[in-house]
N, C-alpha and C positions, 0 to 999 in steps of 0.2 A: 624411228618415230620422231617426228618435230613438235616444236611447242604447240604449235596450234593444235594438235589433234591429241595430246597429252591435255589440253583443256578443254576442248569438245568431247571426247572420250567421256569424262564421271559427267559432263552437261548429259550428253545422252542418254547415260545409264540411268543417271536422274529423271529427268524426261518421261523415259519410259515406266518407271518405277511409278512415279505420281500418276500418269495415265490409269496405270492399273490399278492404283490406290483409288484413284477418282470414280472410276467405273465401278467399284465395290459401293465406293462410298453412294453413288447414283442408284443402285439398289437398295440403299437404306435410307435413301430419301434426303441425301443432303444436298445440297445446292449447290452449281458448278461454281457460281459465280466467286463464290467463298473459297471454294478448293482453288481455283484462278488465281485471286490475287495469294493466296499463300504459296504456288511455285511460282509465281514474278518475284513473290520476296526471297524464296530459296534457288531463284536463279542468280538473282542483286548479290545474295551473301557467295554464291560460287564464284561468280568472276570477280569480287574482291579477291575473295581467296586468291583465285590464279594471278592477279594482274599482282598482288603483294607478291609472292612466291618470286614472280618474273622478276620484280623490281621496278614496276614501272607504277605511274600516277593511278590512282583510283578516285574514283568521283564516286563522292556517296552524298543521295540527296536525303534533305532535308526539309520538310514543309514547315515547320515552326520558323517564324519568324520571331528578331532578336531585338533588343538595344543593345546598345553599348554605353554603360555608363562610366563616366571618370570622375575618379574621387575628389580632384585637385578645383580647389575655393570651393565657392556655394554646390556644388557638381553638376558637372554636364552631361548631356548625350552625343552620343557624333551624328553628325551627317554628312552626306555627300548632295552637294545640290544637281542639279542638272546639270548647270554649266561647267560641272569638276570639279568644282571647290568642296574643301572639306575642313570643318569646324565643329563647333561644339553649342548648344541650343540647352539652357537650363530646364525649360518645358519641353519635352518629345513632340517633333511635328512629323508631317507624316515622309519626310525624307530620312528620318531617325531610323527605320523598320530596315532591316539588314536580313539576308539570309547567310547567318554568317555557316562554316562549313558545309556551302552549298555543295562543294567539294572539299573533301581531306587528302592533302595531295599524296600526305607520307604522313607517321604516327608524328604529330607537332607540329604541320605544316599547313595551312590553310588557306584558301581562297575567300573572300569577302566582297560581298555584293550588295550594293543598294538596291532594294524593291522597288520603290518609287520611281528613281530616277534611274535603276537601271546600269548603274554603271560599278564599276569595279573596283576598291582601294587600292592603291599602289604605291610604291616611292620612290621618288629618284635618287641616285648617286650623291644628290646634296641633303638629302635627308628630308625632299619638298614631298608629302601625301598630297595625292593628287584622286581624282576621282578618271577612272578611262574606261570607254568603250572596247574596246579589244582588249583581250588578258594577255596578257605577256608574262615573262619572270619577273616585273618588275611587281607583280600581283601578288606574288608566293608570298606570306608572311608566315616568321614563326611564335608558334603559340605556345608559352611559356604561363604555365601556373607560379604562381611566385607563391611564397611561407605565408602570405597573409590572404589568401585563397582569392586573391585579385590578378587576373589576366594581364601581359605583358606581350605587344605585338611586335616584331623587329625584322625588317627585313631579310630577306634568303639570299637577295641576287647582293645586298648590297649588309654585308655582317656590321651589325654595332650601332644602324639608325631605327630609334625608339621611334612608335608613333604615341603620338606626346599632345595634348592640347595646356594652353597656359590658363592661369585665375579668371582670365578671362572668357574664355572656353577660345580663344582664338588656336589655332592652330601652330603649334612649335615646331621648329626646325626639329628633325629623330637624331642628327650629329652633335646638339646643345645640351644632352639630356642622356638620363643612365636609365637602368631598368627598377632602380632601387628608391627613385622618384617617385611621388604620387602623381606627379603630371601624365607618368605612363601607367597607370593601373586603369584598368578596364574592369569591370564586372559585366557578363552578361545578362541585361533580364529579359522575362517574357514580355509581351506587347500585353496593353491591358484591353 
C-alpha cells in the first residue's frame, strides 16, 4: 500500500462516517450547511495530519488579519509597499495588514504576506527584506518566541539574518543585528 492511499484511506473512512452522521442529523432537522463547513474543517485538520506525518510543507489558512508591531524608538509597524519595499510606518496604513501564517510551513516556520499589496516578505543573502510576488525559500522565515513574549523573524534559506527595522522605522540590514535587539522584536496585533 502507498502513501497516497495510506491518506485517502481514514479521508474516506471519514467521508463516509460524516455522510452518515449528516443524514441522521437531516432527520433531526439540522442544517446541511453547518454539518458542511465542519467536515471541510475535519478534512483541513486530516491532511495536516498526513502532510506532517510525510514530512512535507502544510498550509494552514488563516483569515484574521495582523500587524506587526516593533518595539525599537517611538514603535513601528511593517509594511511592504507595492513596489517591494519594506519599512516600518509609526501609524498603521493600510499596507500594515499582513496575513501572517497564511501558511505554517513546519512547527516555527512561516510564510508572510502582505494583504494590500499582495506581496510576500522575503530576504536575501545580504540580509536585504525585500517584498516579492512569487514565494520562493527566500520567503520561509523562522519564527522564534523570545523570553520577553516578543517575536523574532530570521531567515530559513539564509540562518543568522534578523528582520530588523532601525529608530527610524527604516528598514535594517538582518546581517547588522542579533535576535536579542529590540530592532528585531515584533509583536503581533489584531487589525482594529
Amino acid at each position: 500500500m502507498n502513501v497516497s492511499s495510506l491518506v485517502l484511506f481514514p479521508a474516506g473512512l471519514l467521508l463516509l462516517l460524516v455522510l452518515c452522521v449528516q443524514a441522521k442529523k437531516n432527520e433531526a432537522g439540522v442544517s446541511p450547511e453547518d454539518h458542511g463547513s465542519r467536515l471541510r474543517g475535519l478534512w483541513k485538520l486530516h491532511m495536516r495530519d498526513a502532510l506532517k506525518a510525510k514530512g512535507e510543507f502544510c498550509f494552514i489558512s488563516i483569515v484574521n488579519q495582523q500587524l506587526l508591531y516593533c518595539r525599537v524608538g517611538i514603535g513601528y509597524h511593517l509594511q511592504i509597499l507595492p513596489g517591494g519595499s519594506v519599512g516600518g510606518v509609526h501609524k498603521p496604513t493600510e499596507f500594515c495588514e499582513f496575513s501572517p501564517h497564511v501558511f505554517a510551513m513546519k512547527h516555527g516556520v512561516v510564510g508572510i504576506r502582505g494583504v494590500k499589496s499582495g506581496l510576500y516578505l522575503c530576504m536575501n543573502r545580504d540580509g536585504q527584506a525585500y517584498g516579492a510576488e512569487q514565494f520562493s525559500d527566500d520567503c520561509l522565515l523562522k519564527e522564534n518566541l523570545e523570553e520577553n513574549h516578543y517575536t523574532t523573524y530570521s531567515s530559513l534559506s539564509h540562518p543568522g539574518l534578523y528582520l530588523a527595522l532601525s529608530t527610524k522605522g527604516e528598514l535594517r540590514k538582518g546581517n547588522s543585528v542579533g535576535r536579542t535587539q529590540a530592532c528585531t522584536h515584533f509583536l503581533p496585533r489584531k487589525t482594529p
